[in-house]
C-alpha positions as CSV (number, residue, x, y, z in Angstrom):
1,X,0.0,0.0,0.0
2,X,1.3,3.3,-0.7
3,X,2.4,5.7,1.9
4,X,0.5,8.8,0.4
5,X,-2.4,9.5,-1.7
6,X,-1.7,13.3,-2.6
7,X,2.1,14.1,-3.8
8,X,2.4,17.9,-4.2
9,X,5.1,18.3,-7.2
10,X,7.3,21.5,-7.0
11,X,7.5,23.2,-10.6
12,X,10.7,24.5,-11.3
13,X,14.0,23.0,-10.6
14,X,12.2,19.5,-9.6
15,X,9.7,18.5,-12.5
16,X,11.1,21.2,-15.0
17,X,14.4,22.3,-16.4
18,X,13.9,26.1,-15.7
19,X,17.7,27.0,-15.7
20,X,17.1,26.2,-19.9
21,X,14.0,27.6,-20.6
22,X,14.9,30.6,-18.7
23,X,17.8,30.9,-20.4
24,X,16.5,30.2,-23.4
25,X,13.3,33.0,-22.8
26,X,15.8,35.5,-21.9
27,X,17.6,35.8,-24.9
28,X,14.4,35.6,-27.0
29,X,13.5,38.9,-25.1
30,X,17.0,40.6,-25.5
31,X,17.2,39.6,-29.2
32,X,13.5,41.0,-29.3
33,X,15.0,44.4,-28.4
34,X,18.3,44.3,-30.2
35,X,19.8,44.1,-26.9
36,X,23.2,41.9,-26.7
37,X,23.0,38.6,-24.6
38,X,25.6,36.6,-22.6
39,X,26.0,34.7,-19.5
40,X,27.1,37.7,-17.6
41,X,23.5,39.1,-18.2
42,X,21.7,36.0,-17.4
43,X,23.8,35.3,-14.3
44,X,23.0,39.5,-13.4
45,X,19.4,38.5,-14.1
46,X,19.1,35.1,-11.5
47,X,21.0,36.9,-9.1
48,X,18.2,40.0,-9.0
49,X,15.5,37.6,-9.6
50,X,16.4,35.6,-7.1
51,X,16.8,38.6,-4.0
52,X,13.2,39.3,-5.4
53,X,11.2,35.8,-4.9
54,X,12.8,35.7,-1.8
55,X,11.2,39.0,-0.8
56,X,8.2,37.8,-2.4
57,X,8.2,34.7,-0.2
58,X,8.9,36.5,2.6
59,X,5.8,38.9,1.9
60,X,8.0,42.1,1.5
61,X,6.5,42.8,-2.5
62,X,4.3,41.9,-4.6
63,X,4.0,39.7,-7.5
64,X,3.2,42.1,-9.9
65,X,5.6,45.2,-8.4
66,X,8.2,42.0,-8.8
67,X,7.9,41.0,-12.4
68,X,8.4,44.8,-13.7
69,X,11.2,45.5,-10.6
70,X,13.4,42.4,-11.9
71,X,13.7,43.7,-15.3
72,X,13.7,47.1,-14.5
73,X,16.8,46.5,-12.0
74,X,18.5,44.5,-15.1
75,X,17.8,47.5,-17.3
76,X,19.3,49.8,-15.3
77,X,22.6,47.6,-14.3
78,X,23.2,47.7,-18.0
79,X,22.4,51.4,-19.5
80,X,19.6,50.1,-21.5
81,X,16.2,51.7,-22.6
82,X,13.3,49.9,-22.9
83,X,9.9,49.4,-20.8
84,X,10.4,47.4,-18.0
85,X,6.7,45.4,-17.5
86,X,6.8,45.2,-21.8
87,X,10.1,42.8,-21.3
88,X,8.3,41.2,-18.4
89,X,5.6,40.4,-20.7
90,X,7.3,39.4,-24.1
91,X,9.7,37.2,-21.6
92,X,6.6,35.6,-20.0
93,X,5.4,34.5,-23.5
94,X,8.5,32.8,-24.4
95,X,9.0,31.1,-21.2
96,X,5.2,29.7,-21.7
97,X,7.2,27.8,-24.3
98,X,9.3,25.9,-22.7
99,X,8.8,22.5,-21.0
100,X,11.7,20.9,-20.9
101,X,11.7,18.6,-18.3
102,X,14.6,17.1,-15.7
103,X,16.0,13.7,-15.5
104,X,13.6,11.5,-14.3
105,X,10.0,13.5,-14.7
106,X,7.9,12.0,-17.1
107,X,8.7,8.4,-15.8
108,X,8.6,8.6,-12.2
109,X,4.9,10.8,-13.0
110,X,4.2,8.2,-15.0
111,X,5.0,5.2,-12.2
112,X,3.2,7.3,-9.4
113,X,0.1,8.5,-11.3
114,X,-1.8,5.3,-11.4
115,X,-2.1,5.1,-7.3
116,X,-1.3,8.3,-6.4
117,X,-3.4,12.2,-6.9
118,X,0.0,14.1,-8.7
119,X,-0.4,17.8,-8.4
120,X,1.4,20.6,-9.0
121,X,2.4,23.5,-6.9
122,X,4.3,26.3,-8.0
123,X,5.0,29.9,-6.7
124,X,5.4,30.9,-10.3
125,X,2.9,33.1,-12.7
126,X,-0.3,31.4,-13.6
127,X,-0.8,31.7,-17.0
128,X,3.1,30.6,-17.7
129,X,3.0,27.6,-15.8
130,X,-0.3,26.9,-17.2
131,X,0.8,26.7,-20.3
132,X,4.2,25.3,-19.9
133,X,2.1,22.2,-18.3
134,X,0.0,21.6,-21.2
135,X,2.8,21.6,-23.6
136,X,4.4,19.1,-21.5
137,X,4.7,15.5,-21.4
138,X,3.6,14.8,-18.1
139,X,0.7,16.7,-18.5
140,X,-1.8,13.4,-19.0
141,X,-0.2,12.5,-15.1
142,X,-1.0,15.6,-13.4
143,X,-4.7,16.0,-12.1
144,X,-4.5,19.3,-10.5
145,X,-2.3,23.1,-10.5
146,X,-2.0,24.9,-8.0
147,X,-0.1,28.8,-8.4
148,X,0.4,31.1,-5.6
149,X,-1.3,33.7,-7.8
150,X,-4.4,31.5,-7.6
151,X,-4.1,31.1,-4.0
152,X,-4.1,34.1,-2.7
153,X,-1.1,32.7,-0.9
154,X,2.6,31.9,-1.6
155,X,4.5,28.7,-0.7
156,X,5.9,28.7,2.5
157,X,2.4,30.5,3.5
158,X,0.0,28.1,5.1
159,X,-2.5,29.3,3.2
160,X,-1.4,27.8,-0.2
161,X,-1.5,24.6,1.3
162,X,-4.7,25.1,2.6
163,X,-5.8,25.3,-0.9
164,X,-4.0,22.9,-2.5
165,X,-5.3,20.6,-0.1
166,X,-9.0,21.6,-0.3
167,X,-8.6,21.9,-4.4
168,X,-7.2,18.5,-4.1
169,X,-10.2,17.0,-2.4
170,X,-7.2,16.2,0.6
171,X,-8.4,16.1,4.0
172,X,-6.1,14.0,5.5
173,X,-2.7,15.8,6.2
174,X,-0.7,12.6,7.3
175,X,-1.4,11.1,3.4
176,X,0.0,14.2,1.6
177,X,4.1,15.0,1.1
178,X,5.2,17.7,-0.9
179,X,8.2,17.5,-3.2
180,X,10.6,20.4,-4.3
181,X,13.9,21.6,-4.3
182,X,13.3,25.0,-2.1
183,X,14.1,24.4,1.3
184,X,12.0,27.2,2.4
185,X,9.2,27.0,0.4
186,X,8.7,23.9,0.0
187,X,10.5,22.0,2.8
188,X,9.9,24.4,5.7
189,X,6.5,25.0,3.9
190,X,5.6,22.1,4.5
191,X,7.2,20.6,7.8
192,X,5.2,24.0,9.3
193,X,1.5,22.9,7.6
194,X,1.9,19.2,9.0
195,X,2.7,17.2,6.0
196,X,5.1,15.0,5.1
197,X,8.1,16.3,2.9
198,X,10.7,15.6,0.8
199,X,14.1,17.4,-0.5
200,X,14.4,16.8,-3.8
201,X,18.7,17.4,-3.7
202,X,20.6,16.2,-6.9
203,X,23.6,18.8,-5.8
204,X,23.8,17.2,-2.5
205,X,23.9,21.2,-1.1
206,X,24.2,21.0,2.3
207,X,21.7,21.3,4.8
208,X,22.8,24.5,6.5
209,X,19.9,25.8,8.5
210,X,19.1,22.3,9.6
211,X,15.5,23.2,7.9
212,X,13.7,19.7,8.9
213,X,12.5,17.1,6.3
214,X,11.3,13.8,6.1
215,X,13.4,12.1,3.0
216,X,16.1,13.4,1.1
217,X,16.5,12.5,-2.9
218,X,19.3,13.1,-5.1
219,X,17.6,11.7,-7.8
220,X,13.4,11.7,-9.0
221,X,14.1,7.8,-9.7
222,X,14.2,7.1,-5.8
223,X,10.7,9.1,-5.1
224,X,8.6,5.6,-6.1
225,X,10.4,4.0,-3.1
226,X,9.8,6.4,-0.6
227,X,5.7,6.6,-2.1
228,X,5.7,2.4,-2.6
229,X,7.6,0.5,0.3
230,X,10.4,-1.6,-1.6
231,X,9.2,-0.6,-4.3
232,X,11.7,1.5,-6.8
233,X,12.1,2.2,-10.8
């Protein structure tokens, strides 16, 4: 018998490969504007993209003074000219696009789907990861989405999980885990709401805030195991 009914799937950076299709959305946009592209912007961009979720998460802005801020702040580090939520937009579009998926995805959704209620839940924009689901292969496997911006709340809020739970027809905390890569939004997230959770860890990055977790997984292969008791792919 397996060990949980409802497995809540982090998007990015544990189903899908958003390092690529950010990458790959990102010089769409700058070619767009006639703007030159390298790693040195990208990295620029992760770096003030990333300070920004994180203040998101933490409740200090909001999602839409975020989306304009982050390209407005890249604008500006680079002497360019150009409107600031019209990159945010054109860059939205082209990251709609891309589903590329890590390691391990579609077969592990595949194995778990048939016993288990797959969701997804994500932090990210709506409409993108919408889309970017139902251009991907796992899509037939996932029976439910949930986005912060649906919520009302943001992973590691309570309230998202509330929701996901109660859009999931859930009611039973102890037979839902969650499964991302965040430690704080998903992993703390979690361990705070009263489910079970999971690291997903393929770096092995260290643990430093000794955030608690139940299971650890450097790989999406070992997930069946922890879901079906000797059970693996």
């Amino acid at each position: 018998m397996n060990k949980f009914d409802l497995i809540l799937l982090d998007a990015d950076g544990t189903l899908f490969d958003f390092d690529r299709a950010e990458d790959f959305a990102l010089g769409r946009t700058f070619a767009h504007y006639g703007f030159s592209y390298d790693a040195e912007v990208r990295d620029s961009y992760r770096t003030i993209n990333r300070r920004l979720w994180q203040d998101f998460d933490q409740g200090k802005i909001g999602k839409p003074e975020l989306l304009t801020a982050r390209f407005r702040r890249l604008l500006d580090q680079y002497g360019l000219a150009a409107d600031a939520a019209a990159c945010n937009n054109y860059y939205l579009e082209q990251l709609a696009a891309g589903s590329q998926l890590l390691d391990g995805a579609l077969e592990v959704c595949r194995r778990l789907a048939g016993s288990c209620f797959l969701a997804i839940a994500t932090n990210g924009v709506s409409g993108t990861q919408k889309s970017r689901l139902a251009q991907s292969a796992i899509r037939p496997y996932i029976r439910q989405i949930i986005v912060s911006e649906d919520a009302g709340f943001a992973k590691p809020h309570a309230g998202f999980f509330e929701y996901a739970l109660r859009l999931c027809g859930q009611r039973e905390k102890s037979r839902t885990i969650i499964v991302g890569d965040n430690l704080d939004a998903d992993i703390a997230g979690g361990a705070d709401f009263g489910i079970a959770t999971c690291w997903y860890n393929p770096a092995g990055r260290p643990n430093d805030r000794c955030v608690a977790c139940d299971y650890v997984i450097r790989s999406l292969y070992e997930l069946p195991g922890l879901i079906f008791p000797a059970d693996a792919l």
